[in-house]
N, C-alpha and C positions, 0 to 999 in steps of 0.2 A: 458539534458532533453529538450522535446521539447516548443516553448514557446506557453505560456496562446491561445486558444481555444478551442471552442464546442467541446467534447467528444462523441463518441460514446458507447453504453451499447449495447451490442450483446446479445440478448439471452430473452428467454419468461418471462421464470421466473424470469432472473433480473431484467428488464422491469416493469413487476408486482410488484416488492417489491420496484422499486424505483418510482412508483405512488403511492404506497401507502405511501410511510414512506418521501419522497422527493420530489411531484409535482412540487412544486414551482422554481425547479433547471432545470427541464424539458423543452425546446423548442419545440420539437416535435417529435410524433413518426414514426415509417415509418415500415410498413406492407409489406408481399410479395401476391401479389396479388392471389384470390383464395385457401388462407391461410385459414384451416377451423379445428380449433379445440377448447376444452373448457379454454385455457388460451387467444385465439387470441381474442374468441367471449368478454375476460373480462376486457381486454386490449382496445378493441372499447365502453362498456359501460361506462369505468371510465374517457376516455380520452372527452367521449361526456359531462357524468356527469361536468366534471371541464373545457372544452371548451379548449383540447388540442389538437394541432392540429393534424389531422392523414393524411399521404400520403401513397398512395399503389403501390407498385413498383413489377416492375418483380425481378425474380432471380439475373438477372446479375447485373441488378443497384444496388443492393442490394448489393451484392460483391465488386463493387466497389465502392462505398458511403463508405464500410468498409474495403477497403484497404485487406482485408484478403485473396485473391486469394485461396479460401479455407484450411487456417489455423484456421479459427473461425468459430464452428457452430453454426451462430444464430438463428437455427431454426427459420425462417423467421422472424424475428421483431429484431427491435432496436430504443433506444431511444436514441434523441440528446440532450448532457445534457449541461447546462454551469458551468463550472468547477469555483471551487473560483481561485482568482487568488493566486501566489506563493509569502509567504511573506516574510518579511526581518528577516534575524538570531536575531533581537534585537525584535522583535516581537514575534519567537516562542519560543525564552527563558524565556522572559518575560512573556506570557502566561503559560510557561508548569508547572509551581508550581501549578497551580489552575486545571489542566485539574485531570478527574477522578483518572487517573495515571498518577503522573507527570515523563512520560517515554519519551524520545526521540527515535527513533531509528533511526542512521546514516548508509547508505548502501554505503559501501565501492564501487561503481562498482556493483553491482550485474545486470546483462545483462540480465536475461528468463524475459522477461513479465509476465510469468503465474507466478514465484516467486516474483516478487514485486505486484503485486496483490493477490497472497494469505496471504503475511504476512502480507498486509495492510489490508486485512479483519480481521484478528486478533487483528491488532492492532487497528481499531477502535469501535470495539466491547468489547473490552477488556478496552478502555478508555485510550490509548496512547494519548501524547500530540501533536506527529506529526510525520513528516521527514524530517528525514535534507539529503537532497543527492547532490553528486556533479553533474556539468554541464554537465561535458563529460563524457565520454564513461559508462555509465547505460541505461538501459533499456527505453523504452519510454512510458508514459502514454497511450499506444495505448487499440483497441479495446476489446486484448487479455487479456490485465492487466487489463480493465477494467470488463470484464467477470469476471477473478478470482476473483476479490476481489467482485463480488456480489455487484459492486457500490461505494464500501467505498473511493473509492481514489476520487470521488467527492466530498467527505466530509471530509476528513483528512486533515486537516494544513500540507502545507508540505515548506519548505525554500530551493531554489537550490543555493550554494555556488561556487565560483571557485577555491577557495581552503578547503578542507574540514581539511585539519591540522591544519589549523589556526583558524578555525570556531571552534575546537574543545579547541584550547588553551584558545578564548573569553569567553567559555562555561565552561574549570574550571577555568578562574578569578573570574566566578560569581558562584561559591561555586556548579557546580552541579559536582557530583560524575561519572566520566569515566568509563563503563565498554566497554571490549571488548570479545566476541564469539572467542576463540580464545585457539587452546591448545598446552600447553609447560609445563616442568618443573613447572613455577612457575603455572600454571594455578589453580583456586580455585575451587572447586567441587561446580558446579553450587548451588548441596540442601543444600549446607550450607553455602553460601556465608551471610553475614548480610550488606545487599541492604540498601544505601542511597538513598536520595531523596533531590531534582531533578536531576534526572540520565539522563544518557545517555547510549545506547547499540548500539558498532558498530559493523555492520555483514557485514564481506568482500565475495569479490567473488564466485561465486562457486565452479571457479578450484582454484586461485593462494590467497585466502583468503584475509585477511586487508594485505595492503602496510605498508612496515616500517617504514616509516615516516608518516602516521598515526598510525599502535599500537604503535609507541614509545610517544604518548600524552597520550595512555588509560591508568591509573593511577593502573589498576586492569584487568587482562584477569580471564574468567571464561571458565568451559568448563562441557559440560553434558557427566559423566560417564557410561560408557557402560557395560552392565553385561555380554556381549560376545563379542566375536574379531569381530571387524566390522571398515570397513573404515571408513565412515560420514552419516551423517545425510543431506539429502536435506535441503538446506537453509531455506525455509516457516515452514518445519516439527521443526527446530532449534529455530527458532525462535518463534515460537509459544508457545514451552517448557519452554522458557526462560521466555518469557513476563506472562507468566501463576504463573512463579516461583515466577518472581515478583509482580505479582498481588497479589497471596497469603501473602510475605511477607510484603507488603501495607496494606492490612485487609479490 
């Protein structure tokens, strides 16, 4: 992952929801200049309202300020945010008992940005206690991730590790319960599992799923059964199912 700085939020509407529900995380916005419609005109009332600052840029500055060489449509705006920084694994364990849902999700690798941005909007709307991801080879807090998740990853506790097996070993000495995304044999029917608490749920890769030496720490693999022959499930679509699963059975 990459380390602690301003983020960017691509896009109108997340822009918008993250003055409203987030100002104070905001550094500043940045417009494409001669940008003229009813979310641009509401974005310069609110940013005046609250004395954020606005700059107006052309097209290209704009492109490259966000790195996206048009992979990201920001419909002309973007907000620069400052991200919390990334805490220590004795930290987001230590908190996760008390967060809404005391859920961890650990991302084995998972590399699409739009996938670690949409399950993070899930999981902070749902009331996850954070992320736990390793250093290397995942995705990166970028513009696109930050798109999907509509913000959230500015707000989500997350802990970047260099070993995520052993982060995982620390986490059941301290009584939270391992599950992992994951199907075999022994796998448990996701609707009927009976979900401890403080958990953890590891969701590996896209192509090559959890490493072995990471599922061999998850104490418990689950897996969502399918009512017709079908390969997988998109990771964010997986996850979302699960942590939903779990929220239910939380109450």
């Amino acid at each position: 992952m990459q380390a602690d700085k301003a983020l960017y939020l691509p896009g109108l509407k997340p822009v918008l929801e993250a003055l409203e529900q987030k100002p104070r995380q905001i550094l500043e916005i940045y417009i494409r200049e001669n940008l003229s419609s009813k979310e641009s005109a509401e974005i310069r009332k609110i940013c005046e309202e609250r004395k954020i600052p606005v700059k107006f840029v052309d097209a290209k500055t704009l492109d490259q300020l966000l790195g996206s060489k048009n992979q990201v449509n920001c419909q002309g705006a973007a907000a620069k945010i400052r991200p919390p920084s990334a805490g220590s694994l004795d930290e987001l364990l230590t908190a996760a008992p008390d967060a809404p849902l005391p859920l961890v999700l650990a991302l084995d690798q998972i590399q699409d940005p739009g996938n670690l941005g949409a399950l993070s909007r899930t999981a902070y709307a749902l009331g996850c206690a954070g992320l736990l991801l390793p250093v290397h080879n995942g995705a990166l807090i970028s513009p696109g991730a930050m798109r999907s998740s509509a913000g959230a990853l500015a707000s989500l506790p997350r802990c970047e590790v260099a070993n995520l097996a052993r982060s995982l070993d620390e986490a059941a000495e301290r009584d939270f319960a391992i599950y992992a995304a994951a199907r075999s044999p022994a796998s448990q029917n996701a609707y009927r599992v009976d979900w401890h608490f403080p958990a953890i749920l590891v969701l590996g890769n896209e192509g090559k799923g959890i490493r072995p030496g990471v599922l061999k720490r998850c104490a418990n693999s689950v897996v969502i059964p399918f009512r017709r022959d079908f390969d997988s499930l998109n990771i964010a679509q997986a996850a979302a199912i699960l942590i939903s699963l779990i929220s239910m059975a939380r109450g």
